[in-house]
DRENFI-131146 format. One line per field, with one value per residue (C-alpha): chain; y, x, z. Coordinates in steps of 0.001 Angstrom, whole numbers, plus 500000, padded with zeros to 6 digits. Example, Ala and Ser with C-alpha at 12.3 -4.5 7.8 and 13.67 -1.06 7.14 Angstrom:
# residues 2
chaine [A;A]
north [495500;498940]
east [512300;513670]
up [507800;507140]
***
This chain:
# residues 647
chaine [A;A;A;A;A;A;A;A;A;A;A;A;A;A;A;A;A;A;A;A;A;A;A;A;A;A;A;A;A;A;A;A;A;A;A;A;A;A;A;A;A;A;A;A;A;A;A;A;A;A;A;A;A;A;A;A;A;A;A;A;A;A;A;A;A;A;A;A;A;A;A;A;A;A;A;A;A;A;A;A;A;A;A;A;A;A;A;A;A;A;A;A;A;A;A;A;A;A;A;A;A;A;A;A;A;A;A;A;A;A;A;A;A;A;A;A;A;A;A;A;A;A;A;A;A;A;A;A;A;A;A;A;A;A;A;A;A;A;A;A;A;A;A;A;A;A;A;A;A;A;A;A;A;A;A;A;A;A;A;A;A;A;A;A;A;A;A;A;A;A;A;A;A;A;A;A;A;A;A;A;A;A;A;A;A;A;A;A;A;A;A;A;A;A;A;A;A;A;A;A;A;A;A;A;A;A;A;A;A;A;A;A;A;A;A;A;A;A;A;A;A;A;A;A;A;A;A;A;A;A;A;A;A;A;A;A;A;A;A;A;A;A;A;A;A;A;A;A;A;A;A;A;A;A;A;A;A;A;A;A;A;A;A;A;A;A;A;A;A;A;A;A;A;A;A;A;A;A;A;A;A;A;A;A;A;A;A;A;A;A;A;A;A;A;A;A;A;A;A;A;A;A;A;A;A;A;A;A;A;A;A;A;A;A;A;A;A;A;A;A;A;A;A;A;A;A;A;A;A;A;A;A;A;A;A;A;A;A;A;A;A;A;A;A;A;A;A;A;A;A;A;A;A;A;A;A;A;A;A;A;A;A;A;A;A;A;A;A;A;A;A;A;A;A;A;A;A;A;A;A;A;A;A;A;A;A;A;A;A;A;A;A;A;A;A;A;A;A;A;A;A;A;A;A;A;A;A;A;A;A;A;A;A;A;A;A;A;A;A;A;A;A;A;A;A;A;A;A;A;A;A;A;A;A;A;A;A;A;A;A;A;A;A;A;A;A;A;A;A;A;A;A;A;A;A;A;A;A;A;A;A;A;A;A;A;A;A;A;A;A;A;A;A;A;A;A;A;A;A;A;A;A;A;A;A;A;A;A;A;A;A;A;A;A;A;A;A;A;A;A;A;A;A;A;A;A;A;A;A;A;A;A;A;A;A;A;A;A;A;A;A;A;A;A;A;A;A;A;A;A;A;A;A;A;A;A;A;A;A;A;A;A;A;A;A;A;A;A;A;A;A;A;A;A;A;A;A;A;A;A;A;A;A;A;A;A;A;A;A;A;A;A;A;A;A;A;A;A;A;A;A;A;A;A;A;A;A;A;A;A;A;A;A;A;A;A;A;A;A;A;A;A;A;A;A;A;A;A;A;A;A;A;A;A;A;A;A;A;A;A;A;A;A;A;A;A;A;A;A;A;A;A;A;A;A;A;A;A;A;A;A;A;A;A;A;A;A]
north [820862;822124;819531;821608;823155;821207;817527;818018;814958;817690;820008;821237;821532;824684;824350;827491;827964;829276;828938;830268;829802;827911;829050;832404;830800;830152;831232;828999;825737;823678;821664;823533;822514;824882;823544;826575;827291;827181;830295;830135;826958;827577;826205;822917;821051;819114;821597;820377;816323;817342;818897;816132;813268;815337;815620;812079;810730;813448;812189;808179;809415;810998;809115;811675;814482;812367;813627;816955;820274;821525;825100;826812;829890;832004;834957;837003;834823;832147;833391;832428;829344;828219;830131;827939;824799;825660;826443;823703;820627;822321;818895;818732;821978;823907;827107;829298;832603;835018;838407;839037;838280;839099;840162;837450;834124;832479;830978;829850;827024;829334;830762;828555;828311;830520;832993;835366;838288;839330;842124;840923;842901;840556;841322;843495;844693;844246;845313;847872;845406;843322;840631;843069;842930;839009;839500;841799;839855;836689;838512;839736;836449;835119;834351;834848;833702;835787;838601;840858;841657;844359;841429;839450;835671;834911;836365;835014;831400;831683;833486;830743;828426;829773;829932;826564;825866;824719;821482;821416;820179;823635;824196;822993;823135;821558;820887;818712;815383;816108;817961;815237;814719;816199;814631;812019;809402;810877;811714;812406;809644;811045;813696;814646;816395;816415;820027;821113;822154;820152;821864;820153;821184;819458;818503;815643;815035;812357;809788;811146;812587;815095;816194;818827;818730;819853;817982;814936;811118;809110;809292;807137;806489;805093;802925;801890;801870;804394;806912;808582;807900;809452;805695;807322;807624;805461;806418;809427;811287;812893;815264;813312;809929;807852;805212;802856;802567;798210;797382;794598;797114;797305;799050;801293;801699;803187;805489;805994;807147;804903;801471;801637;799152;799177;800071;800033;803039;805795;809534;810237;807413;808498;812407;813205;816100;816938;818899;815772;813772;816027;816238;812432;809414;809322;810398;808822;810093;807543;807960;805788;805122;802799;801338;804873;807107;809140;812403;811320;809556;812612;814402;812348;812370;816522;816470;814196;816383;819493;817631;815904;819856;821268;823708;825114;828127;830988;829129;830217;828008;825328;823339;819648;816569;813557;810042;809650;805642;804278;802865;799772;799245;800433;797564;798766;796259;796575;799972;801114;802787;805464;807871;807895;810642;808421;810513;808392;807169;805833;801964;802308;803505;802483;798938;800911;800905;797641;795357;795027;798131;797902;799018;802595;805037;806130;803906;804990;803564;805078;805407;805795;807217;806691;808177;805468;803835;807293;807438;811013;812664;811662;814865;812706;812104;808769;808649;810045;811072;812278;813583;812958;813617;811118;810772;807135;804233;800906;797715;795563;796565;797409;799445;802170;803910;806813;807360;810791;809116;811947;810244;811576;809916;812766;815265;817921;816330;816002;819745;820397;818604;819914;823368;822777;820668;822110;825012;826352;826622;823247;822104;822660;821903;819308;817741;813861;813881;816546;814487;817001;815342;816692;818190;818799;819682;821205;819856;821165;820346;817825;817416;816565;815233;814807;811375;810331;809497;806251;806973;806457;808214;811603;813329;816783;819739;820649;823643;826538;828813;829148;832736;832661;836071;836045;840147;841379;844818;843319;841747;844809;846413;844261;843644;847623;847711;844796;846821;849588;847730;846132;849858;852098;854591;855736;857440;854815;854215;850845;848769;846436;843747;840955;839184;837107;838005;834374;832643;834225;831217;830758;827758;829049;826046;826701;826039;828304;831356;830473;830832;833730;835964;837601;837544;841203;843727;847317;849754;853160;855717;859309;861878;865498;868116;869579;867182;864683;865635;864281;861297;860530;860762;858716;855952;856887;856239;852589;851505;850989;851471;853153;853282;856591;857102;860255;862067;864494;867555;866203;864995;866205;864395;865914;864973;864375;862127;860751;861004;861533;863603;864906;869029;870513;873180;871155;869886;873879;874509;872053;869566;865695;862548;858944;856787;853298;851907;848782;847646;846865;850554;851380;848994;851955;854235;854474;853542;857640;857696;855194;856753;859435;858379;857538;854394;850711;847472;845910;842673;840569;839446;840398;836384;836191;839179;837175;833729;834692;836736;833584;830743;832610;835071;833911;835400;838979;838042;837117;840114;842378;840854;840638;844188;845297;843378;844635;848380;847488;846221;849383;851903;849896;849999;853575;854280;852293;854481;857750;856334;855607;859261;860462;857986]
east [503508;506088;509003;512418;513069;516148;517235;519736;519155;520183;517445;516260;512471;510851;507601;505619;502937;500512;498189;500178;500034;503497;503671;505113;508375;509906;513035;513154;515166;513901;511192;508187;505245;502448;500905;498707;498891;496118;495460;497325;499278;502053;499271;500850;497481;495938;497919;501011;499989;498712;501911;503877;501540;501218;505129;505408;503005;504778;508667;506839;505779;509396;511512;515097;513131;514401;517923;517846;518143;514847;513876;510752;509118;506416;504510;502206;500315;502032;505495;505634;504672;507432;509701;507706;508654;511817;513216;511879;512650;515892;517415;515008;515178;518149;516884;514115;512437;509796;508034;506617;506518;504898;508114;508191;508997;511955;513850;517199;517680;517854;521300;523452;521126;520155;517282;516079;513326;512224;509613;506134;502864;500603;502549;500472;501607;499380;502128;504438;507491;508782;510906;514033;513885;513537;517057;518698;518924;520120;522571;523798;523996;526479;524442;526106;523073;520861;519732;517116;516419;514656;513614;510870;509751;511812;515081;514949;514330;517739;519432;519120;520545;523532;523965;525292;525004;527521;529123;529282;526411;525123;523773;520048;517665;514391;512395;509856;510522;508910;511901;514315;515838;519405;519977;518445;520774;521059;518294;518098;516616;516590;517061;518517;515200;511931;511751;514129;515476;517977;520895;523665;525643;529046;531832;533491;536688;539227;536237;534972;532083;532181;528727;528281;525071;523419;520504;521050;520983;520858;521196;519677;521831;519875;521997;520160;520437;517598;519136;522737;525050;529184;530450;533957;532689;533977;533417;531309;532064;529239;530912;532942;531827;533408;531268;532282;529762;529281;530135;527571;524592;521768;519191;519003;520807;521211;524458;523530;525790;523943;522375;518668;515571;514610;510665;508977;506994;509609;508786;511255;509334;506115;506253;503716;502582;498891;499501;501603;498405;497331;500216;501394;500148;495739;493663;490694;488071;486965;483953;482132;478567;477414;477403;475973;473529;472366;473358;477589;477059;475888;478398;481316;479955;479605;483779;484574;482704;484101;488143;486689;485707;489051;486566;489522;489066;491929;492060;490550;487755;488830;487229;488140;486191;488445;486921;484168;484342;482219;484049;481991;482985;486981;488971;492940;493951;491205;492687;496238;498674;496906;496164;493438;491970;489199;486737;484820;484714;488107;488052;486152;488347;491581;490921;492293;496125;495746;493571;496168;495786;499288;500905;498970;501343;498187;496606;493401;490653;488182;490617;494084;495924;499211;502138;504880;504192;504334;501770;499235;498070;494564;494381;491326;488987;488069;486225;487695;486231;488987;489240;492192;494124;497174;499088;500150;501492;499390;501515;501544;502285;499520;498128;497584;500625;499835;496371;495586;492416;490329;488675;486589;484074;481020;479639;481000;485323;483920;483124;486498;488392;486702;487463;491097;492077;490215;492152;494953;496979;496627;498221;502031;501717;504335;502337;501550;499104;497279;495059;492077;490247;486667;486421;482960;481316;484290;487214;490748;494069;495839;499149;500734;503834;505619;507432;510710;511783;510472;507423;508711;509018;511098;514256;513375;514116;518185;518822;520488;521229;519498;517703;516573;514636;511610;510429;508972;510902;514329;513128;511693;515135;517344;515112;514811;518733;519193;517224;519124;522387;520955;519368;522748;519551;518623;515101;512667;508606;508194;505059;505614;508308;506348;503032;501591;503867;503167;505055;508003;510483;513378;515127;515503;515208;515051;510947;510442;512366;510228;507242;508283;509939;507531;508119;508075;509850;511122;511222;513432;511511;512865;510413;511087;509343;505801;503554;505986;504540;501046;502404;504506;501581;499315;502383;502501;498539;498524;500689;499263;500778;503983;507416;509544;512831;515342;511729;511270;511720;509647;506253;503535;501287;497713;497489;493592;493423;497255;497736;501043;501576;504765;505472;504788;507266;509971;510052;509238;512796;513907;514780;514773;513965;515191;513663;512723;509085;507064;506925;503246;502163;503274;500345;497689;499677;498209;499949;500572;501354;504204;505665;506227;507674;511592;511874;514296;513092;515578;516261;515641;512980;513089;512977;515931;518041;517516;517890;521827;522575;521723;523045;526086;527013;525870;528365;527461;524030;524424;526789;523977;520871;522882;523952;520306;519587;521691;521000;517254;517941;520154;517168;514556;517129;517338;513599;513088;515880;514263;511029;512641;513721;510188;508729]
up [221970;219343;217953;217590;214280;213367;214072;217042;219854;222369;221587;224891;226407;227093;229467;229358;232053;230147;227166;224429;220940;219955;216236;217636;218879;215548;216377;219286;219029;220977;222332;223462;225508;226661;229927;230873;234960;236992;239053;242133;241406;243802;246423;245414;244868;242337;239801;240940;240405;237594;235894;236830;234914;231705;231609;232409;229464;227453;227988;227531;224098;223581;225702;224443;226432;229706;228853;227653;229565;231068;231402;232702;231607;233435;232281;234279;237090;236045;236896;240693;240086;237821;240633;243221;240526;240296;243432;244935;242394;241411;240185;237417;235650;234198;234525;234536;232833;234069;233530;237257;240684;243550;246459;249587;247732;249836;247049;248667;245895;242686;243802;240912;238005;235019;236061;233795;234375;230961;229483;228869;227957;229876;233002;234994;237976;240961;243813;243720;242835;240250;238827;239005;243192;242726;240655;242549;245478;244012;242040;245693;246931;243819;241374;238360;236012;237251;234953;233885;229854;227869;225106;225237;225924;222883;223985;227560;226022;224169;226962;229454;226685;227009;230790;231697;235409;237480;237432;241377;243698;244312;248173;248136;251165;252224;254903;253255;251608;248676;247825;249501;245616;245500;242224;239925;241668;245017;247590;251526;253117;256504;258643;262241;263456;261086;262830;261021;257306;255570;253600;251469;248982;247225;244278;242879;242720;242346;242906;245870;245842;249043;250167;253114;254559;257716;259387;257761;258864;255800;252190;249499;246296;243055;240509;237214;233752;233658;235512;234803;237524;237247;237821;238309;242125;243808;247355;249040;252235;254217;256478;257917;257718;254355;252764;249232;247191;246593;242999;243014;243645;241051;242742;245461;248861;252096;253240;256748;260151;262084;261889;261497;260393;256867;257056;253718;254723;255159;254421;251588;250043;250883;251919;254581;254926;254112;251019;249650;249455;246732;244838;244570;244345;243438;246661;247527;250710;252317;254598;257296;256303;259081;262708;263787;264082;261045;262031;262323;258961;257061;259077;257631;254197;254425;255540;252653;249751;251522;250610;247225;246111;248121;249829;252169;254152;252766;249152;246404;244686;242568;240501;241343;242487;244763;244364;247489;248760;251540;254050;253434;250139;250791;249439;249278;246971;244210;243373;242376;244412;246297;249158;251321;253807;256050;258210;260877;264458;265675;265933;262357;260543;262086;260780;257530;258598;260793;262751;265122;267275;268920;265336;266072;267585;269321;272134;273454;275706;278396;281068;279086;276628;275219;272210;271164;274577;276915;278363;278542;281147;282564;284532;286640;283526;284165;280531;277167;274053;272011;267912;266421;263318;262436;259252;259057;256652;256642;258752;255636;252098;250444;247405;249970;250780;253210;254903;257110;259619;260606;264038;266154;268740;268587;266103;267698;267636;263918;263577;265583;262913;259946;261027;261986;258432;255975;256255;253749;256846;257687;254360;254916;258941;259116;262316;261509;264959;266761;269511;271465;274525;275597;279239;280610;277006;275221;273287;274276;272432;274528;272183;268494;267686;264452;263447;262339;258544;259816;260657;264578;267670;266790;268738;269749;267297;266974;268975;267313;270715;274044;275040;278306;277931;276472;276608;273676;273822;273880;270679;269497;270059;268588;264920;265021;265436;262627;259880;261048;259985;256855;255601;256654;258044;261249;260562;260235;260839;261664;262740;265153;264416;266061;265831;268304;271841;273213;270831;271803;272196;274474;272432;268753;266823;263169;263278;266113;264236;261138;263288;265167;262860;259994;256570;256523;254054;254086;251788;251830;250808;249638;250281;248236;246336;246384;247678;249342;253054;251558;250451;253274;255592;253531;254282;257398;257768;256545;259466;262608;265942;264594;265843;264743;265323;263851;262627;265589;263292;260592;261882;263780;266388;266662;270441;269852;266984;267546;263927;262421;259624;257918;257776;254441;255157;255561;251775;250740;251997;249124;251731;251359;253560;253461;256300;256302;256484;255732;252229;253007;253234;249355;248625;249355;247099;243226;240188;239767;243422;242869;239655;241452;244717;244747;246665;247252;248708;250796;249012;252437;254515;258114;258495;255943;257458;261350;260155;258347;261422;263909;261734;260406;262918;266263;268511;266843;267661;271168;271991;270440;272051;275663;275026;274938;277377;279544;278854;278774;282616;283409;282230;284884;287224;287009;286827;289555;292015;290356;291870;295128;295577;294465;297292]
***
């Protein structure tokens, strides 16, 4: 850590993610502090708690640091995760500077602040884009602080100095509570449907502070002496509901539409999904190591060691070791405010949250099952052996402030449950229980359900527009007719749009579209010259089952191998070729490869481009999709009288 050069109370922080050596930012004034990133860090796991503390015991040691503008910088590996950082705790950060990026971050919340993309030496490409993409596309969505510079580290830092953001309440969106904090004051409490993301944005005026904000129930409003709040507010309007703020108010308190219970253990207070426990408050894995046979108990501690070492399938190793308690010698209150993940049979380790089994949203016995009250289907099992996975507060306060109870009644619901959650996937599911019941001498999922900010029984997801037809073509159609639009080109080869065909929803709820739609980009590609036919078809050859459209003059399609490759004599005739393909295939192009191709990434996502079309334009979307539809019903119509006359 590096103390600005000159005296100034104002001097603002500069956290670089990396291990740099601070004596070569001289001409920086400011406050520097080198916290080098862990590789992969935007996993969001013990790097992430880890961040946080150190800046914590930092600002206790220099308590003016809780004032002053915040800015992060990222070089190299380290640059998506002060993106990641960023984007996601907006409120507490003024800006931020990078050298690289990999393309298919989804960074809605850096629209307002400073973001610069400067030149680095340690930035080594491993993908065919960079930080300039990253800039181009928030410049195109208003960003007016957005920039990319030819100058180094050094010249970014001083840049973003002298980009103030705006003075507004800039739109912000979420879907987890761990990024519920609009503002140091002001935080969403709770939310229409947990399905869902929230988005808000706002201004001041007059004394009113107006706040626009979609999927969202309840706000929380902090007033202390630690924590700047504009007193010239006087009253705040969400959407259309007015609320005064009480004069007389210390602490913290609710603006809500409706009137709900006050539970202790609400999510923006304790943020529950699985990747929170490693990120927050200290986690401890708690294991059962008695009242059963030897084989469950070594089972149980195996789980636990596989968490304590975060051995998760599709994560990289990390070196990290969690706390391992016997459930014997579990006592809540000896420790401080903490986390637990407890692996074990069911009324074991239930006696964690309560001895009280009715304050379970699960019930379970041999004959009977039940959510909240409703009861499950028995579907004629008279016994059940179930495994289990529920994210739940304790019923009284306690030390322990969220536990996730891994329960299962047999080794193999314990080998079921180690292979579902200690998964990378697993991490950001925002599930709180997943319940599987054995039939015969196999598990089967039986159902999951997520819970309200209060940790209750949850409306169903909010429901953006109703498609009855669920045919994968039609789809197909209208996402090939979408990148047509967003490109301006007609010649295109395309892999297929879609992934798995049975998730294809007909209720298009903002967490079904994020499930259905890929993340996919596009790239326009100009092919021309000597040689362009080769590397078109080595493009061409890293997509699988390809769709072509506007190339019938330019390809050929050996009828033997089905290969597709483009003419050579085509380009000998000086000719050129835009069409659009899958950014994916540039990735089996060389460095040399890619100097020499001529090529644009379109600055959205597939997800992005569908997800603005069906929130902001849905009548052009339904017009389209019915269109298709309808011509899509025409064509079978037809075949099917051009069959009738054959007959």
């Amino acid at each position: 850590m590096r103390a600005p050069t000159s005296p100034r109370e104002d001097a603002p922080l500069f956290i670089l993610l990396q291990d740099d050596p601070l004596d070569s930012f001289q001409d920086v004034d400011g406050w520097i502090v080198s916290l080098p990133s862990r590789p992969h860090m935007n996993y969001q796991l013990l790097a992430e708690g880890d961040f946080w503390n150190i800046l914590k015991d930092i600002k206790a040691l220099y308590p003016n640091l809780k004032t002053v503008a915040t800015f992060l910088i990222g070089v190299g590996d380290s640059s998506d995760a002060a993106l990641s950082l960023a984007n996601n705790y907006r409120p507490l950060f003024n800006g931020v500077a990078f050298s690289g990026s990999r393309i298919g971050l989804d960074l809605p919340n850096l629209d307002t602040i400073p973001v610069i993309h400067f030149s680095s030496e340690v930035s080594i490409l491993t993908t065919p884009w960079g930080g300039e993409v990253l800039i181009k596309r928030l410049q195109e969505r208003g960003n007016i602080h957005a920039s990319s510079t030819s100058g180094d580290m050094t010249e970014a830092m001083q840049l973003l100095t002298m980009r103030p953001s705006s003075t507004t309440i800039p739109r912000f969106s979420f879907t987890d509570y761990q990024y519920s904090q609009i503002l140091p004051w002001l935080q969403v409490a709770g939310k229409i449907s947990e399905w869902d993301p929230v988005e808000i944005s706002g201004e001041i005026r007059e004394g009113v502070l107006t706040l626009n904000a979609t999927n969202v129930s309840s706000l929380n409003i902090t007033l202390s002496e630690s924590i700047t709040f504009p007193h010239k507010i006087k009253k705040i309007r969400l959407n259309h509901e007015v609320f005064s703020i009480p004069s007389d108010v210390h602490a913290s308190f609710l603006l809500t539409k409706e009137e709900q219970t006050y539970h202790q253990n609400s999510k923006y207070r304790t943020p529950g999904t699985m990747v929170d426990f490693f990120r927050n408050e200290p986690l401890y894995l708690v294991y059962q190591d008695q009242d059963t046979h030897s084989e469950y108990l070594q089972k149980t501690l195996a789980i636990a060691t596989r968490f304590s070492q975060l051995d998760f399938s599709g994560l990289p190793p990390l070196k990290a070791k969690i706390p391992l308690i016997p459930l014997s010698q579990y006592n809540a209150n000896a420790l401080p405010p903490h986390r637990i993940i407890a692996i074990g049979q069911p009324q074991k380790i239930e006696r964690v949250l309560s001895n009280d089994s009715d304050y379970l949203p699960l019930h379970h016995s041999s004959s009977r099952m039940h959510i909240f009250g409703k009861t499950l289907p028995s579907e004629g099992h008279t016994e059940r052996v179930i495994a289990y996975g529920l994210i739940f507060p304790p019923q009284a306060p306690s030390s322990q402030k969220l536990s996730l109870l891994l329960a299962a009644d047999d080794l193999e619901g314990l080998s079921l449950l180690e292979s579902h959650y200690c998964s990378a996937i697993t991490l950001h599911d925002p599930q709180d229980l997943k319940v599987w019941v054995k039939e015969d001498t196999s598990y089967k999922f039986l159902t999951e359900e997520i819970f309200s900010t209060y940790w209750q029984e949850n409306t169903r997801s909010a429901l953006l527009i109703e498609v009855p037809l669920k045919k994968s073509n039609l789809w197909e159609s209208y996402l090939h007719e979408l990148l047509i639009e967003e490109s301006q080109l007609a010649t295109f080869a395309l892999t297929k749009s879609l992934g798995n065909l049975a998730q294809i929803p007909s209720r298009l709820t903002y967490q079904a579209l994020s499930d259905f739609i890929p993340n996919k980009h596009y790239a326009i590609v100009k092919l021309h010259g000597l040689g362009a036919d080769k590397l078109g078809t080595k493009l061409l050859a890293a997509m699988d089952d390809l769709t072509l459209s506007g190339l019938d003059d330019w390809v050929y399609i050996n009828k033997n191998t089905k290969k597709t490759s483009f003419l050579a004599e085509r380009f000998r005739q000086k000719e050129s070729l835009s069409v659009l393909i899958d950014a994916a295939a540039l990735e089996e192009l060389s460095a040399e490869e890619l100097r020499y191709l001529d090529y644009d990434l379109l600055p959205y996502s597939l997800r992005e481009m569908f997800f603005h079309r069906i929130t902001k334009e849905k009548e052009r979307f339904a017009k389209a999709f019915l269109r298709i539809a309808s011509t899509e019903a025409e064509s079978q119509q037809n075949n099917r009288s051009t069959f009738e006359r054959v007959q």
